[in-house]
N, C-alpha and C positions, 0 to 999 in steps of 0.2 A: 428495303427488300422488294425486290421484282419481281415478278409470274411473266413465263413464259408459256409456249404452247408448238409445240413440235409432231409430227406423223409420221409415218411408214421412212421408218429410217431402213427396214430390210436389210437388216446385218445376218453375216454368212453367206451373201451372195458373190461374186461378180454381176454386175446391172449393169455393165456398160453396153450391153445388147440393146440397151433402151434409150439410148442418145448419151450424148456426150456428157451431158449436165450427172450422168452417174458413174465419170473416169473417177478412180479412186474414193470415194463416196465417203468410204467410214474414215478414210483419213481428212474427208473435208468435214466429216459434222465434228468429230474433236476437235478440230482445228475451230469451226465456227463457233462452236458449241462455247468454246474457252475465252472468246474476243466477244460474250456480250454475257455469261452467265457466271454469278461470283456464288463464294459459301453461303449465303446467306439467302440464296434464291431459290423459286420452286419453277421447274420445267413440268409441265403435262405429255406425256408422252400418248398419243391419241392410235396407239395400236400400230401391228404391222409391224414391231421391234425385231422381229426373228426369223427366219428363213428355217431354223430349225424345227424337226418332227416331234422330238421328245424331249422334255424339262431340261434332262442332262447334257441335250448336245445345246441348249441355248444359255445355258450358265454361263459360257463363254461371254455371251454377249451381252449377256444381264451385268456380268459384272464389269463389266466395261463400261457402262451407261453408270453404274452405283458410284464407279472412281471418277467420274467428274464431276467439277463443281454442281453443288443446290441440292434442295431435294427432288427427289420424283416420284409424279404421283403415273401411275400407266392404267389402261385400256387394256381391252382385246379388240385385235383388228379380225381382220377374214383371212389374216395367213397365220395368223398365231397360233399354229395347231401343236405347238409343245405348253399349251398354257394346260393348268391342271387346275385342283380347287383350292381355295382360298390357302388350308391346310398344310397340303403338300407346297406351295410355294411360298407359304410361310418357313414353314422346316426348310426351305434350298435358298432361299435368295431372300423374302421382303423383311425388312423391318422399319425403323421409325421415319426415316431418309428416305428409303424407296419400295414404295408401296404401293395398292391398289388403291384408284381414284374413287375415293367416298365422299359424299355432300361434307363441306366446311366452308365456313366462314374464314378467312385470311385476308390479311394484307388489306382490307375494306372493299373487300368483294363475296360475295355468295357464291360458291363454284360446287356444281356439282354434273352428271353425265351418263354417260351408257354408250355400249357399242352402234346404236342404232341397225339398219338393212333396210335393203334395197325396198323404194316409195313405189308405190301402186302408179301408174302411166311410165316408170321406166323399160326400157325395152327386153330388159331379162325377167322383168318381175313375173312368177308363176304361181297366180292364185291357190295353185295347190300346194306348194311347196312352200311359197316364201308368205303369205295371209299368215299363219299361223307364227310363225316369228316377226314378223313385223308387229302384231299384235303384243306380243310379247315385250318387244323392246317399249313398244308404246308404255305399258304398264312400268315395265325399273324406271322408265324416264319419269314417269307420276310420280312412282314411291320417291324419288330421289330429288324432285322439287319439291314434296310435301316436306320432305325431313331437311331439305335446305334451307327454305322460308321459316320452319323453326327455329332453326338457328341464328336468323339472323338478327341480331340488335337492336338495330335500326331501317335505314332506307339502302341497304347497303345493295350495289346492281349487283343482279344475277346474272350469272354467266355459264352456260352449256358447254360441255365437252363432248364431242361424240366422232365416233371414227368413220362412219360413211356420212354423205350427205343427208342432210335433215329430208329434202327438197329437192323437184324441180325446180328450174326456173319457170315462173310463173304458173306454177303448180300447189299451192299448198299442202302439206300434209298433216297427219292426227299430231307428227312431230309441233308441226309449228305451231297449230291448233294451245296444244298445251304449253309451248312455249307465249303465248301471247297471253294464255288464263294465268301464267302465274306471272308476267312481266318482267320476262327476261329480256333483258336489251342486250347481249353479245350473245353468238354459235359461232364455234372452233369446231371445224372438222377436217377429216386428213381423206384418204384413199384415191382420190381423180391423179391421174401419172400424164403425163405426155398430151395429144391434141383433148386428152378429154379434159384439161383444165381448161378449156378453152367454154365449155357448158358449166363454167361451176358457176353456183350459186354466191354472190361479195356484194358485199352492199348491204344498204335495209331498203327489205323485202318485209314488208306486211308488219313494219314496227319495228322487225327485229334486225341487226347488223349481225351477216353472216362472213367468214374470214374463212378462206381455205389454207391449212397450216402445213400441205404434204412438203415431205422434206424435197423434194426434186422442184417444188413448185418457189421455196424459197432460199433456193441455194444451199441448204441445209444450215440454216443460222436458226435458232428457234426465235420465234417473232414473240416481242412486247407484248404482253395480257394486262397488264397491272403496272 
């Protein structure tokens, strides 16, 4: 059984405005999606699923993502503004196969995450605006490595899921801060498109191995976790 780890697939658009690498898009990630992921595997889906405004216009694409092979665990990205609470998209779409990403132990890894936003020295960051949710995400990312490291067995690695960037490069943040207090050795993140993948954050930086998983950035094939 495999983990995978996939982002901003952007279903309901046309994206070819955005380079070539997005001609036909949702007929490459099924296409990809099927030539490396079987029944028995779990894909992360790290936000950004849907181009749609309201639950109901994104069912379409929810359920498209549920008829392929594996399970799925998903995020919220920064465009997922049809996502609702836990409740109501339990009643319309989630159940035991495709659900929302909670700390678990699988496969002999620790996997758990949060939407994250935008790190203090980025160029949009607005002390006024974005301090207070950044703070915030800092917090689910706590809660959610306490209740993972519970879970876990043994020495089993831990593994972060998060939909923007932890991090500048060569920047630290509270992200990585508390990625290093609980001794997470892999971060899976999505959202850099086009020349901005070009600044992302790959490698280990500061202990930890960071992987950028946006679907434009890997062909739309969901990349090896596990």
């Amino acid at each position: 059984m495999a983990l995978f780890a996939l982002g901003d697939l952007h279903l309901g658009r046309d994206m070819s405005i955005f380079g070539p690498e997005w001609d036909h898009h949702e007929d490459r990630i099924v296409r990809e999606w099927k030539r490396v992921v079987g029944p028995g595997d779990t894909v992360y889906l790290l936000g950004d699923l849907s181009w749609a405004m309201r639950l109901e216009e994104a069912l379409p694409h929810l359920r498209l993502l549920k008829s392929l092979p594996g399970r799925k665990r998903i995020l919220k990205g920064n465009h997922d503004y049809w996502w609702q609470t836990e409740k109501k998209m339990r009643e319309a779409v989630l159940d035991a196969d495709f659900d929302l990403l909670k700390p678990e132990v699988t496969e002999g890894v620790a996997v758990c995450g949060t939407r994250g936003w935008l790190v203090p020295g980025h160029p949009l960051f607005n002390p006024e605006t974005d301090e207070r949710v950044y703070r915030r995400e800092i917090l689910r990312l706590e809660r959610a490595l306490q209740e993972v490291v519970k879970k876990r067995q043994g020495a089993e690695p831990v593994l972060v899921m998060m939909h923007y960037p932890p991090a500048l490069v060569g920047e630290p943040s509270a992200f990585v801060d508390l990625m290093r207090e609980y001794g997470v050795q892999r971060c899976y993140y999505a959202h850099l498109h086009g020349q901005d993948r070009l600044k992302a954050l790959d490698g280990n930086h500061w202990g930890v191995e960071f992987h950028l998983v946006s679907g434009d950035h890997l062909a739309f094939r969901p990349a090896r976790v596990n």
